[in-house]
N, C-alpha and C positions, 0 to 999 in steps of 0.2 A: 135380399132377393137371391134365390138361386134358380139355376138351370135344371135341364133334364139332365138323369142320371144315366151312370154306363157303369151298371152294378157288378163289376168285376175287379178279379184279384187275380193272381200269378202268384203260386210258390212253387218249388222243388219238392222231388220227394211227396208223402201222403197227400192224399184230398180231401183235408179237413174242411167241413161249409165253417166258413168264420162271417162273422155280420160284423162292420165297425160302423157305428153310426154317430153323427154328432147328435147330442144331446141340447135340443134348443129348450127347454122348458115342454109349451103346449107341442113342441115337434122335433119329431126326431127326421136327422136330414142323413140318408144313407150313403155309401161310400162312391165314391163317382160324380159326386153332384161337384160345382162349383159355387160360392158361396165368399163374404166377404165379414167378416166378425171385426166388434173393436175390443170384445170382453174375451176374455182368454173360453176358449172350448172345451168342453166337458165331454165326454164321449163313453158310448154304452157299448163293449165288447162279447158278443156271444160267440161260443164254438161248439161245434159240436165234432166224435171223434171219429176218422175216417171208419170207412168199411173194412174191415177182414180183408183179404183176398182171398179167391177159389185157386188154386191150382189150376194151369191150361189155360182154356180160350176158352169163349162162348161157343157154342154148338155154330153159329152161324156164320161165326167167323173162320171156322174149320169147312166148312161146308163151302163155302166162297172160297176161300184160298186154298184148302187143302194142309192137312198136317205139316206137311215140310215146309211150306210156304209162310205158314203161320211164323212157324217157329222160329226162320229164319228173319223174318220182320220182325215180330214181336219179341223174339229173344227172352219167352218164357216170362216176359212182364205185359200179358195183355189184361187190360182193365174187364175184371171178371170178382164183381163185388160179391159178398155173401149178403145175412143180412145183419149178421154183428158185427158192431163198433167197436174200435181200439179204443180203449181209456185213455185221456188227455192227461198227461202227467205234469206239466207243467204250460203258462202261455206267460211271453215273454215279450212285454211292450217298450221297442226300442226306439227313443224319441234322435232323430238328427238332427241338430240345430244347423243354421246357416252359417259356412265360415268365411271371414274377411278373407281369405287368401286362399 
């Protein structure tokens, strides 16, 4: 039996969509649920590669703030996607075990 899900992730750096889902047979139970297994879990990893970035800010957010205001919050990293993807060059599945100490 599992719960509702809180289908979110946190990483640094790019905003690659990543789906990590457990793989139950007839279902697949997505990342956020709780859940209680006795057979070891199998799990289905999709990604896809972030967006490009545009140069600047969105028009809107220059218009609200104004150029120097921008600038000075956003610090020339405002989320201003194109509509190409970066190529995934490598996804790197790091398991942590629980330690005695």
């Amino acid at each position: 039996m599992h719960s509702s899900a809180t289908e979110v992730y946190a990483a640094s750096g790019r905003r690659a969509p990543l789906w990590f889902d457990l793989n139950d047979g007839a279902e697949s139970i997505p990342i956020g649920v709780t859940t209680t297994r006795a057979d070891v879990p199998r799990f289905r990893v999709r990604a896809t590669g972030s967006f490009e970035q545009r140069p600047g800010c969105l028009e809107n957010v220059t218009d609200a703030l104004g150029q120097v205001r921008a600038g000075h919050i956003c610090r020339g990293e405002c989320y201003y996607p194109s509509e190409k993807r970066r190529p995934i060059t490598r996804i790197e599945i790091v398991r942590i075990r629980p330690q005695i100490e």
